[in-house]
C-alpha positions in Angstrom: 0.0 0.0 0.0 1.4 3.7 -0.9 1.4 6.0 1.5 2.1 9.8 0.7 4.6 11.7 3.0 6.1 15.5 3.3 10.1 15.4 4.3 9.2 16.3 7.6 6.9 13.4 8.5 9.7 11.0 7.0 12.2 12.6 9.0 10.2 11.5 12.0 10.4 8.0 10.9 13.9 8.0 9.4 15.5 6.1 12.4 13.2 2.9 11.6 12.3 3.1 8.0 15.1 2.6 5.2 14.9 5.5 2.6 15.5 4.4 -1.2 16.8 7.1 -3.6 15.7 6.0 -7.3 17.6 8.7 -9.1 20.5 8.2 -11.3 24.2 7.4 -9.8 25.3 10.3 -10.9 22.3 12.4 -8.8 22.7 10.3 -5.5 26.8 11.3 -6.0 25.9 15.1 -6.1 24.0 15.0 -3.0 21.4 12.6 -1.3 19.4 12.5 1.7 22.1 11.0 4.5 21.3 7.6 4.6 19.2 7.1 1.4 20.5 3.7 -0.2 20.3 4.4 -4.0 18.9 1.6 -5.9 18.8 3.6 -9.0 15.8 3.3 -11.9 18.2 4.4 -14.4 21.7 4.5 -15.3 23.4 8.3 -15.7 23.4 7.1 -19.5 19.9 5.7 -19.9 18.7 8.7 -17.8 20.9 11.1 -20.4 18.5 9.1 -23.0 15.5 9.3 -21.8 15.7 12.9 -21.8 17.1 13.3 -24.7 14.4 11.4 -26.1 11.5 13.2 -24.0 12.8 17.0 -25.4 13.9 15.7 -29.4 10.9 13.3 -29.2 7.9 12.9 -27.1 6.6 12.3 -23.8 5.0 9.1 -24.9 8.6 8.3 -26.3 10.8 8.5 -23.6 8.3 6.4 -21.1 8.4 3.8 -23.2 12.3 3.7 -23.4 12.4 4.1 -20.0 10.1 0.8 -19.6 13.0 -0.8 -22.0 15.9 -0.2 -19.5 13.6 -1.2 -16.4 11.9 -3.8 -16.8 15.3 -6.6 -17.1 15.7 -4.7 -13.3 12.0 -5.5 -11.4 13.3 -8.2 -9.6 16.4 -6.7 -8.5 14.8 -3.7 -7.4 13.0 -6.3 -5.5 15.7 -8.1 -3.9 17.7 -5.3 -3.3 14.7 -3.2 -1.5 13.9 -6.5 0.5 17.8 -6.6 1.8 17.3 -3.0 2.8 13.4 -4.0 4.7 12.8 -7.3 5.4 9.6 -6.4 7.7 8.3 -4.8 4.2 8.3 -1.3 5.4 10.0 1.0 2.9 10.5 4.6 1.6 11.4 6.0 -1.9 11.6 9.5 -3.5 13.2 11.0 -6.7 13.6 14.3 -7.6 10.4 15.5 -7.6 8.3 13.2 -6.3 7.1 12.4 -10.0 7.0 9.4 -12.0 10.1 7.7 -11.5 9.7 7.3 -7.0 5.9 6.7 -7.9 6.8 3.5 -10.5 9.4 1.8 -8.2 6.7 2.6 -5.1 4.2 1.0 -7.4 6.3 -2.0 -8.0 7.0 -3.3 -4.5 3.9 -2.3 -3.1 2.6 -5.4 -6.0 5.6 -7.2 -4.6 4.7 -7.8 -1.3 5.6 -4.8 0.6 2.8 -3.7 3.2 3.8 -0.1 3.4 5.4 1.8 0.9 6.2 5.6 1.8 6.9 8.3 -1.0 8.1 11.2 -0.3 5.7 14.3 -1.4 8.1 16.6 -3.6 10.9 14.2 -3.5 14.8 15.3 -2.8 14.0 19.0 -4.4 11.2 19.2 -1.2 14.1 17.9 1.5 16.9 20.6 -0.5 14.2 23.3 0.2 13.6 22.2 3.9 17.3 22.1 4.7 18.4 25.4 3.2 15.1 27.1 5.0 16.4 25.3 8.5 19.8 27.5 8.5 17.6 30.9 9.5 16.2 29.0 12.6 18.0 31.4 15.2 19.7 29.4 18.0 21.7 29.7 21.4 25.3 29.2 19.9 29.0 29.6 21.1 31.8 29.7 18.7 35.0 28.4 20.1 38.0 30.3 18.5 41.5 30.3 19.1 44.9 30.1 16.8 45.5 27.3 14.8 46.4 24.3 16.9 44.6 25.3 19.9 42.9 21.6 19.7 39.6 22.9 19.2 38.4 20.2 17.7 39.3 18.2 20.4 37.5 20.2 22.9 34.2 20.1 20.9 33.9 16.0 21.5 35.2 16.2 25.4 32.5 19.2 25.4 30.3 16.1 23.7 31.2 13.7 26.5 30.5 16.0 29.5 26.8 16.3 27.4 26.9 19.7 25.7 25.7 20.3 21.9 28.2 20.5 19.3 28.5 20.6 15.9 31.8 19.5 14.0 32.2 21.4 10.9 35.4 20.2 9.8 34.6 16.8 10.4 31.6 17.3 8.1 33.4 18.5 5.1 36.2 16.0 5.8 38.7 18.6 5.8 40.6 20.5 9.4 40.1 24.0 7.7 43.7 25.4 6.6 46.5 24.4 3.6 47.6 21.2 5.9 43.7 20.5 6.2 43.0 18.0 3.4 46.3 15.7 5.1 45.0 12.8 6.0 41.0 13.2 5.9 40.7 11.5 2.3 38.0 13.0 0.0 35.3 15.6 0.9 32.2 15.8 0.2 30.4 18.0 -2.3 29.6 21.3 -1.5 25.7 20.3 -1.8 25.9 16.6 0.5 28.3 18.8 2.7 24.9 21.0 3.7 22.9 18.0 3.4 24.5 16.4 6.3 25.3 19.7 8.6 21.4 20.1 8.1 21.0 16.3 9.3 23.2 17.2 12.6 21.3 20.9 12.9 18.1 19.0 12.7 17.8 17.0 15.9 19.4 20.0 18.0 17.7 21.9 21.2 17.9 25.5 19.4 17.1 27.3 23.1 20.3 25.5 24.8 23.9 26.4 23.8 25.5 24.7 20.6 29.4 24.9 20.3 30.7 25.2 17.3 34.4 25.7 16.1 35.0 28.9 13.9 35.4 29.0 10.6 35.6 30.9 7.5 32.8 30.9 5.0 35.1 27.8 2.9 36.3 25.0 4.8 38.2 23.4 2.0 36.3 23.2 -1.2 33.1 23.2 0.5 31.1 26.3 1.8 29.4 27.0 4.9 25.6 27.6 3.6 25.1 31.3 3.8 22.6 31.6 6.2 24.6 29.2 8.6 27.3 31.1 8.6 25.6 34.5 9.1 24.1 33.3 12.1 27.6 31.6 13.4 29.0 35.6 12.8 26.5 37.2 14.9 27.0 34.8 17.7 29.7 35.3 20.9 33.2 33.8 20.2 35.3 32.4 23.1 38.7 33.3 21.8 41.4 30.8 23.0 44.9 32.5 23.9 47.1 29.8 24.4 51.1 30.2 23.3 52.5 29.3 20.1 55.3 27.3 21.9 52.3 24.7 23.2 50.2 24.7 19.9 53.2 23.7 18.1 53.7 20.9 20.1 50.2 20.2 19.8 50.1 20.1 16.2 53.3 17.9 15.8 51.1 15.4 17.7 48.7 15.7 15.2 50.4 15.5 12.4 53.4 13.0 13.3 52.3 10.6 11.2 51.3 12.7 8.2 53.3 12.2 4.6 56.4 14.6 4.4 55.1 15.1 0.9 52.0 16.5 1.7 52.9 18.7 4.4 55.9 20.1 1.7 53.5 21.0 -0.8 51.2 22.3 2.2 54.2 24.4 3.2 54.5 25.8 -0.6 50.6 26.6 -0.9 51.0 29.1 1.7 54.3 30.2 0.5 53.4 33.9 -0.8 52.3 34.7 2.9 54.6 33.0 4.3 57.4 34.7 2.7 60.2 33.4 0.7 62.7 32.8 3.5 60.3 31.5 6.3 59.5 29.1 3.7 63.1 27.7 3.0 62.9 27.6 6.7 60.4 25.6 7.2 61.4 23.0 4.2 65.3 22.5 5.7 63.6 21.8 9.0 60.9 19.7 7.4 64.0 17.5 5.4 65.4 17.1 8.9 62.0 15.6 10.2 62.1 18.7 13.2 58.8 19.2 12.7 58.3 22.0 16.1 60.4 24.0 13.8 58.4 23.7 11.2 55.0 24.3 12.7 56.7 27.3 15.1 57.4 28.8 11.3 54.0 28.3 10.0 52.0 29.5 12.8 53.3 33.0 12.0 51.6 33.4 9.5 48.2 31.5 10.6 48.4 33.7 13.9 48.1 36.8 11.5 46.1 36.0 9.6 43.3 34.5 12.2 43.9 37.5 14.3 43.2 40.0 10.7 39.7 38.1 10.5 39.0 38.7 13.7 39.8 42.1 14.0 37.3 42.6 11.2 34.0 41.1 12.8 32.5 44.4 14.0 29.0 43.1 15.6 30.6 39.5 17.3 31.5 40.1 20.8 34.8 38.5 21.5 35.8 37.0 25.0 39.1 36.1 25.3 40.5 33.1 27.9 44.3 33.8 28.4 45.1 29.8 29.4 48.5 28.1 29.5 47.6 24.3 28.9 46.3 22.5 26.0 44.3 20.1 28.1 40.6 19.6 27.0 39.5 18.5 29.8 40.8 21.9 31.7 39.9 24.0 28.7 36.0 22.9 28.9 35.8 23.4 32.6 37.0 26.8 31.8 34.9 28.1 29.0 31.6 26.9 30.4 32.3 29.0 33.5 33.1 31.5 31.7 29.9 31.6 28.7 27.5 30.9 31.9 29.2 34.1 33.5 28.8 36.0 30.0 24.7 34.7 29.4 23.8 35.8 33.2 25.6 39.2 32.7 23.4 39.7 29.1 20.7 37.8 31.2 20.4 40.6 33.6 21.1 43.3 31.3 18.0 42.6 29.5 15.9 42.2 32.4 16.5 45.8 34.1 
């Protein structure tokens, strides 16, 4: 039996009910509702056809093409839908919600599925919902400091102890600098990278405090979706100050392990602003493996040039923690005094 759903009502049952994405592997690539399985209706080339047929063509046309390329496919759509809902409870979408979701839908529900879901407007509805869900104003913190404050690190101990957090660089697979893409593999593109911040955003209490690390607008070759990160700038920053001497060590710890190669060409994408001579610096201490050198050398310039974007953020106020460890577990004692200290001050400044 088919059952028509908006996005919002599947998102309620998203946790128990598998989500099929019927569109082409090369539109579940782009971006896809997290945790969709694709089980595709069409090939990228046989969906190229079809349209190519529906515009030079007919309507008529291209449906009956398309019945050419699925129908060898019915019972796998079967078998694979079965491995993905054995109790026969299932969801599907498209793009639109059109024909293609509404075929497959048809087909299991005449295959021995009891409940077949199809999502009203299909992926275009759950794009729309996403994007509208970054204006949503909420209670958040952003946790700043230098590069190799470990502020990463303090967002998931801030996890542990129970606060909200939301880890942008681990979402776009990428730690945010020219050394950022060492080590985290591939990122996601720019449209599944907001798909998925919108799937963390989603399930947040908006009226209690959300930590969040900050960024720029581009965090590798993905982008912070505008109104996200226009609500991140108009929110309170916590501004780290711990010494370069520390942070050095910190990062060393970090990146130990990582390929000399990488972190030479790393050295050389920030060479212009680094300056010629830091930079043969940093390479003849890189060849000699003394890698606190090498990050003491860098940080000048990521010190600068953190503290220049700062400077420039005329309505965030900016609170600054002088601390001389690197120690998460310290750290997170500290700032939550601190931010509690800051909301009661703005608490009872609005209240007299």
């Amino acid at each position: 039996m088919l059952h028509e759903i908006s996005i919002s009502e599947y998102i309620k049952l998203a946790e128990s009910v598998p989500l099929v994405d019927v569109r082409s592997p090369g539109e579940y690539e782009k971006g896809h509702i997290p945790g969709a399985f694709s089980i595709p209706l069409f090939s990228n080339d046989e969906r190229a056809a079809v349209g190519t047929v529906y515009v030079q063509q007919s309507k008529e046309k291209a449906i009956e093409l398309g019945y050419k390329y699925v129908t060898p496919k019915l019972e796998w759509f079967i078998s694979e839908s079965r491995k993905l809902a054995p109790d026969g409870i299932i969801a599907v979408h498209c793009w639109r919600g059109g024909m293609r979701s509404r075929s497959f839908a048809q087909h299991l529900s005449e295959n021995g599925f009891s409940k077949v879901y199809v999502i009203t407007g299909g992926y275009k509805t759950f794009r729309n919902h996403a994007l509208e869900s970054f204006k949503t104003e909420a209670n958040i913190c952003i946790l700043g400091g230098y590069t190799g404050s470990g502020k990463t690190h303090i967002l998931y101990t801030l996890k542990k102890q129970g606060e909200q957090i939301i880890d942008l660089e681990g979402l776009a697979n990428h730690k945010g600098s020219a050394f950022g893409r060492i080590g985290d593999g591939k990122q996601p593109t720019i449209e599944q990278f907001e798909n998925d911040l919108f799937w963390v955003w989603k399930d947040l209490d908006y009226t209690k405090t959300i930590w969040i690390e900050d960024e720029s607008h581009r965090i590798g070759l993905v982008n912070i979706p505008m109104n996200f990160f226009e609500n991140m700038r108009s929110q309170p920053v916590i501004f780290l100050d711990i010494s370069r001497a520390e942070r050095a060590r910190f990062l060393v710890k970090d990146y130990s392990e990582a390929d000399k190669a990488m972190l030479r060409d790393s050295i050389l994408r920030i060479e212009k602003r680094l300056g010629g001579l830091n930079t043969r610096y940093a390479l003849e201490h890189l060849e000699k493996n003394e890698l606190f050198e090498v990050a003491m050398i860098c940080l000048i310039y990521y010190d600068k040039y953190y503290l220049r974007g700062l400077k420039n953020r005329e309505h965030q106020h900016i609170y600054t923690i002088e601390l001389d460890t690197i120690s998460p577990e310290i750290i997170t004692k500290q700032i939550k005094a601190f931010y509690e200290s800051v909301r009661y001050e703005k608490y009872k400044a609005h209240t007299v």
